[in-house]
N, C-alpha and C positions, 0 to 999 in steps of 0.2 A: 593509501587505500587500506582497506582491513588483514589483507592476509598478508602486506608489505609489514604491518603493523603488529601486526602477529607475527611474524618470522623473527622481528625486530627482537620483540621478547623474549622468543626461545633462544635466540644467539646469545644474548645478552645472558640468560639464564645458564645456557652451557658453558660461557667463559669464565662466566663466577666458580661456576661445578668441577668445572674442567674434566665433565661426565661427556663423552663421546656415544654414548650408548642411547638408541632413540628408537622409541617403539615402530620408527618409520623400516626398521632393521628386519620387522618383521613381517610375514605373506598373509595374506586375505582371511581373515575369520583366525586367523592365530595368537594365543594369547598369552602373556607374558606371565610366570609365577612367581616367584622367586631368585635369589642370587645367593653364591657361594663362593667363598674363597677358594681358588685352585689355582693350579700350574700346568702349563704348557709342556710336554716333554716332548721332545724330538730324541731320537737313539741315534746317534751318529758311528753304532757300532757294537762290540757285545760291551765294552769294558766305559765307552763315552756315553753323555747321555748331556742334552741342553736345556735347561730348565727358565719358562717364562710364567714371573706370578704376575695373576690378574684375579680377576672375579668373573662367574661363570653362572650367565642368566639361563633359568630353566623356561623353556617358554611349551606352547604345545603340541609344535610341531617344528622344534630345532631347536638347540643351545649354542649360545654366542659368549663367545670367550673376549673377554673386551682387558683387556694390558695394561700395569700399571703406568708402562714406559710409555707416554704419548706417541712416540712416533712408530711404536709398532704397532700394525696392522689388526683391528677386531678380525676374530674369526668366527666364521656361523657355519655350523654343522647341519645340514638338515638330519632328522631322525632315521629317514629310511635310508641315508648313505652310512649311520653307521653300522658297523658291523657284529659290535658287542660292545654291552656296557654290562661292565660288573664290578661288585663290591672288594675287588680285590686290583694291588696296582698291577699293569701289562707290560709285559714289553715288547707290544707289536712295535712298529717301526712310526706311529705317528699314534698318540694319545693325549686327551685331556684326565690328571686324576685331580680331584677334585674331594675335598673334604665335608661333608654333609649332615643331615643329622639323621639320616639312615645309615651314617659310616661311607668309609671309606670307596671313593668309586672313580673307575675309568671307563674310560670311551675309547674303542678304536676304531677311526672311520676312513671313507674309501677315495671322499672329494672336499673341499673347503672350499668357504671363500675366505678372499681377503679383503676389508674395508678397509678405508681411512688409512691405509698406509700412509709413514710419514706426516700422520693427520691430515691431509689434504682430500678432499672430497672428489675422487673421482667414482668413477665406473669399476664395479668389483671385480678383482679377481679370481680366477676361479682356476684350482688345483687339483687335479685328479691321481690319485696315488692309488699305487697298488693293491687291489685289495685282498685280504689273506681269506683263509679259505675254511675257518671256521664261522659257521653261523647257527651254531645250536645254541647259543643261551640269545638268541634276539628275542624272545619273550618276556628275557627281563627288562627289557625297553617299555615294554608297553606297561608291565607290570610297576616299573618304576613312574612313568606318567600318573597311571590311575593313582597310585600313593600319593604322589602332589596333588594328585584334580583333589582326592575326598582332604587330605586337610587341606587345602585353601580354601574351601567349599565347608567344611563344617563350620565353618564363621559364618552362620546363617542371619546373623542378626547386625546391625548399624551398633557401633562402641560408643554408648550413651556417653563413657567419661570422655568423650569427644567434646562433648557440649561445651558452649562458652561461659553459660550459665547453668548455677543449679537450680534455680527458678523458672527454668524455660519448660516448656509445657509440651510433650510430644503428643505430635499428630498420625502420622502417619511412616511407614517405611515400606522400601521392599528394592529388590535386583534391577538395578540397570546396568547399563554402560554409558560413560562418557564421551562422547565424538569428538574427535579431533581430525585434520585432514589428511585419508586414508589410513587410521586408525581408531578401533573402537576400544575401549579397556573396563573391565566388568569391576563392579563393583555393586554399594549399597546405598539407597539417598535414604534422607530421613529428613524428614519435616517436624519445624514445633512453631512455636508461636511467634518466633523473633528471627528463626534462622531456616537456610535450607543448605543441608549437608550432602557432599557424596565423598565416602570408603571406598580407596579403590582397594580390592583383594592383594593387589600386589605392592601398595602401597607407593603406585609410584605415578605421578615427581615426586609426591607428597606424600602425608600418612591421610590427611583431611582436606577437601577443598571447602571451602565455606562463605554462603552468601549473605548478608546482612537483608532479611526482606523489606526495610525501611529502603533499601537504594535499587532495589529493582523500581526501571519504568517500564518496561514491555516485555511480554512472555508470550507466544507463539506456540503453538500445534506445530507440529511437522510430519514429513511422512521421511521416512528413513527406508530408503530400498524399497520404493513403492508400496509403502505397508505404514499405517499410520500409528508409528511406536513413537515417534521424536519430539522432544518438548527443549524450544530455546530463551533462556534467560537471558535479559538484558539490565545492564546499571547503569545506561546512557539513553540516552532519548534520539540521538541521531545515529550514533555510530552502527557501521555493517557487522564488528566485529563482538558476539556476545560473550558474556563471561562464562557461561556452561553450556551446554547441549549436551543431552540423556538422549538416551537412546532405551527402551524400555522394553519388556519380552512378551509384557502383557496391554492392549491397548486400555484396560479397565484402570491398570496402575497408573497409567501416564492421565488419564482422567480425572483422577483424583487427584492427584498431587496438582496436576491445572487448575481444579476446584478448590484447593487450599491457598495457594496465591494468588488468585483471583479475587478471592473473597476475600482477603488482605488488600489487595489494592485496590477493591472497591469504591473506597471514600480517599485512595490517595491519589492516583493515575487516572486521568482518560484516555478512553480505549478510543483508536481511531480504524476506521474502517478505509477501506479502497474511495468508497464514496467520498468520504471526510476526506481523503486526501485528493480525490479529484477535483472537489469543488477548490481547497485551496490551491491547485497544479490551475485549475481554469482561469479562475481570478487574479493568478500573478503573486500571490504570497508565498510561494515557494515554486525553485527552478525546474526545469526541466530535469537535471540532474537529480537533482533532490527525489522528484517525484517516481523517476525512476528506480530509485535505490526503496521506496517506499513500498511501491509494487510487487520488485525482488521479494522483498522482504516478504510478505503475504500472503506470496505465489509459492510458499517453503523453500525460495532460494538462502543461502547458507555458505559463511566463508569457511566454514568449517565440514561441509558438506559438499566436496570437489564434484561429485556428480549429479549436483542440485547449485550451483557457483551461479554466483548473480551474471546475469546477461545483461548485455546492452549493445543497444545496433553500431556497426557501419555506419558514420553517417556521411565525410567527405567521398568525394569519386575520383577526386584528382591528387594525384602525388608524383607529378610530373614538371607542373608548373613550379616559374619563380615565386611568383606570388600565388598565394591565396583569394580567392576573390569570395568573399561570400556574399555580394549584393547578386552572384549569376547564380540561376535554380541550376545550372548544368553542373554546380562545381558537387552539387550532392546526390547523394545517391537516392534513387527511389522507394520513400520509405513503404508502399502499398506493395510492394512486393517482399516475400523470401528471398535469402541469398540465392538460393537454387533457381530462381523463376526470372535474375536478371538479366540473364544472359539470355536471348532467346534463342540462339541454337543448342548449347547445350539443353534448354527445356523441350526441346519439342523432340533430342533423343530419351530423355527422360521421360516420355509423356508416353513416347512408342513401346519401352519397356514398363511401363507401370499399368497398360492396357494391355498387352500380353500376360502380367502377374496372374497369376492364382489369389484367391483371396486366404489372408489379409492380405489387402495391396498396401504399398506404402513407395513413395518417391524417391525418398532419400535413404539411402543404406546407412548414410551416417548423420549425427545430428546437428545442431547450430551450437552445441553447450557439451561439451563432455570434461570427466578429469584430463584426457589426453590433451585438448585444444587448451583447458585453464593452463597447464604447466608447458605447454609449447611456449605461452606467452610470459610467463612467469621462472622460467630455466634459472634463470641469472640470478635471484633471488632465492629461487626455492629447489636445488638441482637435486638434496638429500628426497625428498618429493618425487621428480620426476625418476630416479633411481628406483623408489621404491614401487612406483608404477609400472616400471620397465626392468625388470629382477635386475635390478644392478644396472642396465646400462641407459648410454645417452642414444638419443635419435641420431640416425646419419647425420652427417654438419652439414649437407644442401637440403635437408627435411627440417635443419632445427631455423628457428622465429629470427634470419637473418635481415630482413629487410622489411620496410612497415609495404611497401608499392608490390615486391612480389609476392608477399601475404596476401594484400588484396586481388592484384594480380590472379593467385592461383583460386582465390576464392569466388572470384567472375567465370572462369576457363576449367578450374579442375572438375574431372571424373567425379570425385567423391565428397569434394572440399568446398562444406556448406556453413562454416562456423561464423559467429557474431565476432564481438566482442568481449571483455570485462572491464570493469568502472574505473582499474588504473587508467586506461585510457584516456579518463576525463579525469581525472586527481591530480594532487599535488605533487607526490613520490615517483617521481623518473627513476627509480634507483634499478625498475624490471628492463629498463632500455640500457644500462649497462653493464656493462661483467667488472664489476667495482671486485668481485669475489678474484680474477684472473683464472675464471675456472678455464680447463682444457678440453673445450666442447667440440674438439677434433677440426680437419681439414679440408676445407672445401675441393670441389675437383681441378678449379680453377688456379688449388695452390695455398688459398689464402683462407689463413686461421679464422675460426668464428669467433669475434669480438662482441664490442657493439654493438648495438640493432642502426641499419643505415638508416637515415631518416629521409624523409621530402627534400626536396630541395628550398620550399619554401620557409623550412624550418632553421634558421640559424643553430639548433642544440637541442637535447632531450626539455629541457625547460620551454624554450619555446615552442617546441611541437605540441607538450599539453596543453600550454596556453590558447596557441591559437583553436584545437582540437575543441575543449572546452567553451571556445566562443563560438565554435561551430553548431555546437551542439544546443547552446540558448541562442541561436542566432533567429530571426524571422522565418522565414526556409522552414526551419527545422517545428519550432512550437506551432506552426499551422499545419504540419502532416504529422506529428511524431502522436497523433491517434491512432493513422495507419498500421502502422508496424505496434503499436499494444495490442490494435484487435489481432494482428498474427501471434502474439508472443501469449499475452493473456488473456485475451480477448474472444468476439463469438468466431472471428477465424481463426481456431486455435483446433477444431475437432466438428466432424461430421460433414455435412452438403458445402456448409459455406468454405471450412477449410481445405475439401476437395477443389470445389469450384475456386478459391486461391492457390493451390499449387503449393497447398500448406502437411502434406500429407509425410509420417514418419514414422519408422518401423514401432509395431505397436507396442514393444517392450519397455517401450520409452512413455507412456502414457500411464495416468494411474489406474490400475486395475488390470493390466495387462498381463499380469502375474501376481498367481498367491503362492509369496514365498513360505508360508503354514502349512501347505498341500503337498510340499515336497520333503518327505521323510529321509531319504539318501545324503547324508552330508555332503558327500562328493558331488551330486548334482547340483545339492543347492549351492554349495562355492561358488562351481560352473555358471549358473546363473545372476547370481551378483555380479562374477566377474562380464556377463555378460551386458548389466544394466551399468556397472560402472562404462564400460567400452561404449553403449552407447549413450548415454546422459540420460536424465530424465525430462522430458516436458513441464513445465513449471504447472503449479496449480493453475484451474480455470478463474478468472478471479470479475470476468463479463461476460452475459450471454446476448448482450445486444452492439449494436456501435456505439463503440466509444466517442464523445464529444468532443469536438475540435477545444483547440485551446482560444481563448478571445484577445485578439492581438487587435491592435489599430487599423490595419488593413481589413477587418470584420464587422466593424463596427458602424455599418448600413445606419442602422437604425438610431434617429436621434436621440439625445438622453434626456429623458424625462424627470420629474421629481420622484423622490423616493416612495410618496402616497400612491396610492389605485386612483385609476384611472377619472372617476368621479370627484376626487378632490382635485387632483392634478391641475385644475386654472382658480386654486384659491388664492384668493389676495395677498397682497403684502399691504403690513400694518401702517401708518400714517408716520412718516419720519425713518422708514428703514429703507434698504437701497431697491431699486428694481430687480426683476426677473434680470435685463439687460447687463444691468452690472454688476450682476451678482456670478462669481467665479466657482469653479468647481474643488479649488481650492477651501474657499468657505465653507462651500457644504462640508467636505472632507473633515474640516477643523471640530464644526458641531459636531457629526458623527461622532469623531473622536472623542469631542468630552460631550456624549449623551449618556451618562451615568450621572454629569452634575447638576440634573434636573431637579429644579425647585419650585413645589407649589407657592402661586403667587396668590390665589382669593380662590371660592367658590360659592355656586349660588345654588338655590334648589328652584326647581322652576317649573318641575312635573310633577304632576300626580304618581305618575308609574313609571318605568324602566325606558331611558332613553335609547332613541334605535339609531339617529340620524346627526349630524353635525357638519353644517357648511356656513362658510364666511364668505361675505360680500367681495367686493372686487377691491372697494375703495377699506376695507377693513373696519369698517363705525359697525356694524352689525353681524352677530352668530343668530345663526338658524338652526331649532333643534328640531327634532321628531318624538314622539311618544308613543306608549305603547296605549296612553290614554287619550288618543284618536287628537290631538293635537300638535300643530304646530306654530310653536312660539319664535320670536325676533324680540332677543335683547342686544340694550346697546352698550358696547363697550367703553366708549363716552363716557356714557350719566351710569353706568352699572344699573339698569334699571330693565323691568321687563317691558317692551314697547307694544308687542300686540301679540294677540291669542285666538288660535285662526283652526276654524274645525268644521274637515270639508263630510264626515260621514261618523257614523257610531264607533266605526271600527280602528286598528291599531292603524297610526301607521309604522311605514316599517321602514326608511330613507328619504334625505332630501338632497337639492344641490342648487346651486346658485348660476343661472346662464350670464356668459360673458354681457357685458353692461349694465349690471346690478338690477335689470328691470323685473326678471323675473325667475321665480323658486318655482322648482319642483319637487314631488314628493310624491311616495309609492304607499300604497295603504293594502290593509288586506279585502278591502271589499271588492277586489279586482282591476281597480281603477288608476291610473296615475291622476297627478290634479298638477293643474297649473296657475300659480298666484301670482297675482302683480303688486309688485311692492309699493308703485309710485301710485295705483288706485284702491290698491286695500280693498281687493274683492279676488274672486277666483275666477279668471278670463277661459281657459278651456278645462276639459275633461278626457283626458283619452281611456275610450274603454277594450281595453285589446286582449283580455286573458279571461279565464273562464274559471280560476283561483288566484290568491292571495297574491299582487306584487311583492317580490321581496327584496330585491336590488334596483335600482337603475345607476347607469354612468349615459354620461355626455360627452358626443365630440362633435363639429363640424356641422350643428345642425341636423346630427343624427341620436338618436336615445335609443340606448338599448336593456330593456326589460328583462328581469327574470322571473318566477313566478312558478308556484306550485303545483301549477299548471303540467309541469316537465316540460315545458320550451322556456328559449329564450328570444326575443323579436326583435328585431331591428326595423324603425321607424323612419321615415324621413320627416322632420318637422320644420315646415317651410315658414316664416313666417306671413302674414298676409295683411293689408291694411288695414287702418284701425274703424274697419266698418261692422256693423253688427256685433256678434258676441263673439265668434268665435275669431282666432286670434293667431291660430296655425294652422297648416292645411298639411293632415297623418296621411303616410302612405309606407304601407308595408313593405320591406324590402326582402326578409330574410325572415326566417323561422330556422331555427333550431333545435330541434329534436333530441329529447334527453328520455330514459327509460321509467326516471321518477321523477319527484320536487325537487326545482333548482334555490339552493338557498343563498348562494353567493356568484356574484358576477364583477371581472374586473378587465379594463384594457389595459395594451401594450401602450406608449408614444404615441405609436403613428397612429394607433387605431387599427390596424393590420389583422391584428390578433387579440383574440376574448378568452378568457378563463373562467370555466363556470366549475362551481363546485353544488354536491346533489345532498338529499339527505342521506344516501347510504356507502356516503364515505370516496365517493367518485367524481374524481380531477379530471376533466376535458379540457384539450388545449385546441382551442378555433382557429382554421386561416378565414378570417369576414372579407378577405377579396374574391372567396369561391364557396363562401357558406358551410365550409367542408370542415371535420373534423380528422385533426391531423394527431392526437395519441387519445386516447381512454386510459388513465391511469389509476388502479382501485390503491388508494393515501391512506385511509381512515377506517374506523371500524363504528362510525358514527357519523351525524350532521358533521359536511366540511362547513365550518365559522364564516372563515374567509381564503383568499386568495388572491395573488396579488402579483402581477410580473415587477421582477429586477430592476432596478433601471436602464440598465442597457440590453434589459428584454430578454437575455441567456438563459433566467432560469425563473421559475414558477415559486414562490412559496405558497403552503398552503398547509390552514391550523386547524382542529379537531374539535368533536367530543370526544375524545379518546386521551386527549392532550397532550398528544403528537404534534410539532412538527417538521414536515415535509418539503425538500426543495428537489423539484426537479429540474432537469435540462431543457431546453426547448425543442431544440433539434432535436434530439434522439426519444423523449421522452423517459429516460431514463428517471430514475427514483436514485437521489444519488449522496443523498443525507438525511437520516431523518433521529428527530432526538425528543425525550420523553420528559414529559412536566409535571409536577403533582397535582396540577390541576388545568382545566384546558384554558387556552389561549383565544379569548373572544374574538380579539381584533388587533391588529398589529400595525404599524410601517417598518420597510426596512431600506436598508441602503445598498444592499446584493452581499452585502460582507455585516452586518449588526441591527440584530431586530429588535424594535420599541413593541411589546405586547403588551394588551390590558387584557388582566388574567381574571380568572374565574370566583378567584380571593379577593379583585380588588388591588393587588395590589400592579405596580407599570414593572414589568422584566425587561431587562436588559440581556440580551442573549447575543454571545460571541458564535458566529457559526463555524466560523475556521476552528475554532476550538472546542466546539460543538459543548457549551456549556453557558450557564448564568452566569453572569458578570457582575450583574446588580438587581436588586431590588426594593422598589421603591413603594414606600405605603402611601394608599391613594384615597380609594373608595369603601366603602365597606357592604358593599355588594361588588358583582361582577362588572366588572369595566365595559361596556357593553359598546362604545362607538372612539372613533380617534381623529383626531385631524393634526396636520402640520401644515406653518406656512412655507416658503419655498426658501427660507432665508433656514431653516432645522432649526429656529433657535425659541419658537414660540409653538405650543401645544397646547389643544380643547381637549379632554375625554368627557366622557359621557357616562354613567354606570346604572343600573340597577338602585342604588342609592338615591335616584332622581334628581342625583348634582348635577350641574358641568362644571368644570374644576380647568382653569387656567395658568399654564407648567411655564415656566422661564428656563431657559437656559445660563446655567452659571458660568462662566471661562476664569 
């Protein structure tokens, strides 16, 4: 995992160095200046005296004398214990003198610690010596600070001869700090056109860090101390672990420098949102794990940021059994609740003291995520860390992370003890489950040393505890509830009624805005108050304000799968020589999709007068039906390539047709308010249904039912019965349904079943219909113009739907959430897709290929030379009509 990975580093880095000296050495807001040659003197007497050379780091609130001898002890002085520092050597009975470039100088102080004795990483020592009884020159203490702050501080400016090149073109500079975990270290970044620099003042590990902006893929906002100063750079595409994190004094500066790399990886990167990454978490294109860590990410979680540390739940219940079982829902824990709210007795004394509170109320005193819980679990790798958290010391050995069952255990039953997880948990790196280091994390009461973390029983070794851990977590069980528990973590039960009403409630310091740390002018408080937002963690950003969408697993999947087309194409033919519906596998489809970029036009004919609106094929595949906006509908055949007949029920456009199962009979929507219905085998127009009071502009067919859109602002649902073949009329209309829109509906499409209708309006508004109760089940405003089209998934999860704006839009079904949407240089007339890769005919003319997981164009293909105006596919994906503006229809192949 990232911070196993990062420790890994800095070891690796101190053993080369063989530099013991770690800014972890130093307390909360303290900062490091400088270092000097000095010597250790201990007086063993008037005439003895014991002398240890080292170097002696100036910081800003203590100096720490670090040994050339490895195995003598670092000593760190805090400032207020010493007693006098002056320019001349002492000889009180314990001093550092030390050689400078203010001259010669000692220190004599009154307690030390001792570190790293014998190099070995424990818990510091701490030595309290006598102190003498002069304290009249402690002024030059402070006096001697301020001389270091003003020259390490008059370096106001980024060291240009830094640069990699003298051709680099600078953009921008100004003061941040670096972040590392539980340390921050000031310096300067500076931006140019190929690099981004940070200076640190103290120059350390390095003089320069430096990023190559050609290998950044992802840069992040942050909020650092609930204050939004933090900007994280990334030069990997997955990893948790980024290559810098700034921490900045000004949010205007940190906006800008966003603004410069930004606009750099404009034309290089895409930017993916929570959405993008949920529609691929829904779809199955990336794990649960993954999706998680994506979230973190988003939500300003940070491995670099102990008190913002990626979360991830609890997900087994059982660490008792031999085996594992993950086919039983009991062996997991219940993802719709908080830690705090599983237990129900301890929740119902927590519910009685959180109605007693005064306001703010808040449940939990402590939180699910803090530095303190990240390093409970990470000890054994990271102890310099947890030392620094804990001025030097370890946790009691019955408080330290000895067992995975009474962790859990105490986190069911304890008082206080509400914590998650972190992503080792599901990683590759067991290294946090053992004490590989032999550290001396003290004695239990029972006698026996803190080693290893005990495991399940079900787990034969740290290796297979993650393994199976991580099966747990992409198990069935898990990706049908682990929506749950995001709407508590990121989610809309993260804050307000609903997170009340979940038992999601936490002290508000922990929330952002719960403190401006800019308001408090007293250094000393404000310490106090980080030190307090470190204690308690912070709440991750809110990153949903509705329910999150289940994820779509095989036990979900009710609804039959239908072809990738809208609803009204959905029973077109297959061609004369190709396989059935029946034996046609989903496999197949998959393969076309896959290569629908190697679309090749096969012929085209021109066969309107004006802009084609409509395209449907026969049953048996000998004949296309088009519609016009020049009040005709034509049938050519595919056969003889010839046009067969020319058929014109009114003055007006039409505007769609469709072919009724047994080739007898076309329909078609026109704008004189009318629908018409032709018979093919008498070559005359058998009914007229007049049902709207404006312009048809849609119909789809199912089941002997037609459903109408129209400018009207409704949409209708008909029953059309057919009737014998007496007199003229030929079906017997009976109203079922009206559906009421606030304007013109321009596009209508069904589900599969027929269950559900999507109507899109001219002013840019998505409606998602249940037609078993007439009832509109989301309003969703998509567009900033006429919606084109719209069109459910194939397996019905989510809505697409394209613009005047040329946007587009996919939504969820269930939640109605808006949960992708992506912008085109020109709008997208008409499309199919297959819930993962959309075929659009664009505005240009030309057919798009759009990757939606990667929320970008794939391909593009020259077509028409007007707007691509109508589409069709057969059920095999491998054969495509459009229609354009151009008044072609144009016949696509698929290539393999």
């Amino acid at each position: 995992m990232a911070f196993i990975r990062k420790k890994q580093r800095e070891q690796q880095l101190q053993f080369y160095s063989k530099e013991r000296f770690s800014l972890l050495l130093l307390n909360l807001e303290e900062y490091y200046f400088e270092q000097h040659t000095a010597n250790h003197i201990i007086c063993e007497g008037r005439q003895n005296e014991r002398k240890t050379r080292g170097s002696l780091k100036i910081c800003s609130k203590s100096v720490i004398f670090e040994p050339d001898e490895m195995f003598q002890p670092i000593i760190k002085i805090s400032l207020r214990d010493c007693i006098k520092i002056e320019k001349q050597g002492d000889n009180g009975a314990n001093s550092l003198f030390a050689k400078t470039r203010q001259g010669r100088i000692s220190l004599v102080f009154s307690q030390v610690y001792f570190i790293k004795e014998h190099n070995i990483v424990a818990p510091y020592k701490i030595e309290r010596l006598h102190r003498a009884s002069c304290l009249d020159k402690l002024g030059d203490q402070t006096a001697m600070i301020i001389a270091i702050l003003q020259s390490r501080l008059a370096r106001t400016s980024f060291d240009k001869n830094r640069f990699q090149s003298f051709s680099e073109i600078f953009k921008m500079e100004c003061k941040a700090e670096m972040v590392t975990p539980l340390v921050t270290n000031p310096g300067h970044v500076c931006i140019t056109d190929t690099n981004l620099y940070f200076q640190p003042l103290n120059g350390y590990p390095k003089p320069v860090v430096q990023i190559t902006l050609q290998d950044v893929r992802r840069i992040y906002k942050r909020r650092h101390g609930l204050m939004p100063l933090g900007l994280e750079v990334f030069c990997t595409e997955d990893d948790l672990c980024s290559d810098i994190y700034l921490k900045f004094y000004e949010s205007q500066d940190r906006d800008e420098l966003y603004f410069y790399i930004a606009t750099y990886l404009e034309n290089h990167v895409t930017e993916h949102t929570a959405e993008s990454y949920m529609l691929q978490w829904q779809r199955g294109h990336i794990s649960n794990y993954q999706y998680l860590l994506h979230l973190n990410n988003l939500a300003d979680r940070s491995c670099n940021d102990l008190s913002q540390y990626p979360v991830f739940p609890w997900i087994i219940n059982d660490y008792f059994s031999a085996e594992l079982d993950l086919s039983n829902p009991e062996t997991f824990r219940d993802l719709s609740k908080p830690i705090g709210a599983l237990n129900k007795e301890r929740l119902e004394r927590l519910l009685i003291r959180y109605q007693e509170m005064p306001e703010p109320k808040f449940m939990y005193g402590s939180h699910y995520s803090s530095p303190g819980y990240v390093l409970f679990y990470l000890v054994r790798i990271a102890p310099e860390h947890m030392l620094c958290l804990q001025n030097g010391r370890f946790d009691h050995a019955d408080r330290m992370f000895n067992s995975i069952a009474e962790t859990w255990k105490n986190c069911l039953d304890g008082a206080t003890d509400f914590k998650e997880l972190i992503p080792e948990f599901y990683g590759d790196d067991f290294s946090f489950l053992v004490n590989s280091l032999k550290l001396d994390l003290g004695k239990r009461q029972g006698g026996k040393m803190v080693d290893d973390v005990q495991l399940p029983p079900w787990a034969s070794g740290p290796k297979d505890f993650l393994q199976k851990s991580k099966e747990a977590l992409e198990s069935n069980y898990v990706s049908e509830h682990l929506h749950e528990w995001i709407d508590l973590i990121f989610g809309y039960k993260q804050k307000g009624n609903e997170a009340v009403g979940a038992h999601n409630i936490f002290h508000p310091l922990t929330y952002e805005g719960g403190v401006d740390l800019n308001s408090i002018e007293d250094p000393d408080e404000k310490v106090a108050m980080l030190t307090q937002i470190l204690e308690f963690g912070q709440t991750p950003k809110q990153l949903f304000v509705i329910p999150h969408p289940r994820r779509i697993t095989t036990k979900f999947k009710s609804l039959p799968q239908p072809s990738s087309q809208s609803a009204s194409l959905a029973d077109s033919p297959v061609s004369p020589g190709e396989e059935s519906f029946e034996d046609l596998t989903e496999e197949s489809r998959t393969l076309a999709w896959n290569n629908i970029t190697k679309l090749k036009l096969h012929e085209s004919y021109k066969i309107h007068k004006e802009a084609i609106t409509g395209i449907a094929v026969s049953f048996n595949g000998s004949s296309v039906f088009t519609t016009s906006q020049d009040s005709t509908l034509k049938m050519f055949s595919k056969e003889s390539r010839t046009l067969q007949r020319s058929i014109s029920f009114s003055n007006m456009a039409l505007s769609s047709c469709l072919v009724l199962p047994g080739d007898n009979t076309v329909i078609s929507s026109s704008w004189d308010n009318n629908v018409y219905f032709y018979s093919i085998a008498f070559g005359r127009r058998h009914d007229t249904l007049m049902g709207h009071d404006d312009a048809v502009s849609k119909i789809s067919w199912h089941n002997n039912r037609l459903y109408s859109a129209s400018w009207d602002s409704t949409v209708k649902v008909w029953s059309c019965v057919p009737l014998e073949m007496t007199g003229t009329k030929k079906h017997h209309f009976e109203l079922l349904a009206e559906l009421e829109h606030d304007v013109s509906v321009d596009t209508i499409s069904l589900n599969s079943a027929s269950t559900l209708l999507v109507s899109g309006t001219k002013e840019g508004i998505v409606n998602i219909w249940d037609l078993t109760t007439a009832t509109m089940l989301h309003q969703i405003s998509c567009h900033s113009g006429t919606v084109y089209n719209a069109a459910f998934s194939p397996d019905s999860r989510h809505v697409l739907s394209t613009g005047e704006d040329g946007c587009l839009k996919v939504i969820d079904v269930q939640t109605g959430m808006l949960i992708s949407s992506m912008t085109s240089e020109h709008p997208q007339r008409c499309f199919l897709w297959d819930g993962n890769c959309v075929l659009a005919g664009s505005q240009s003319g030309e057919l798009l290929v759009w990757d939606l997981i990667e929320a970008r164009v794939s391909e593009r293909i020259q077509g028409h030379t007007g707007a691509v105006t109508s589409i069709w596919m057969n059920e095999q994906c491998s054969s495509i009509i459009t229609g354009g503006e151009d008044r072609q229809i144009m016949f696509w192949k698929l290539q393999y």
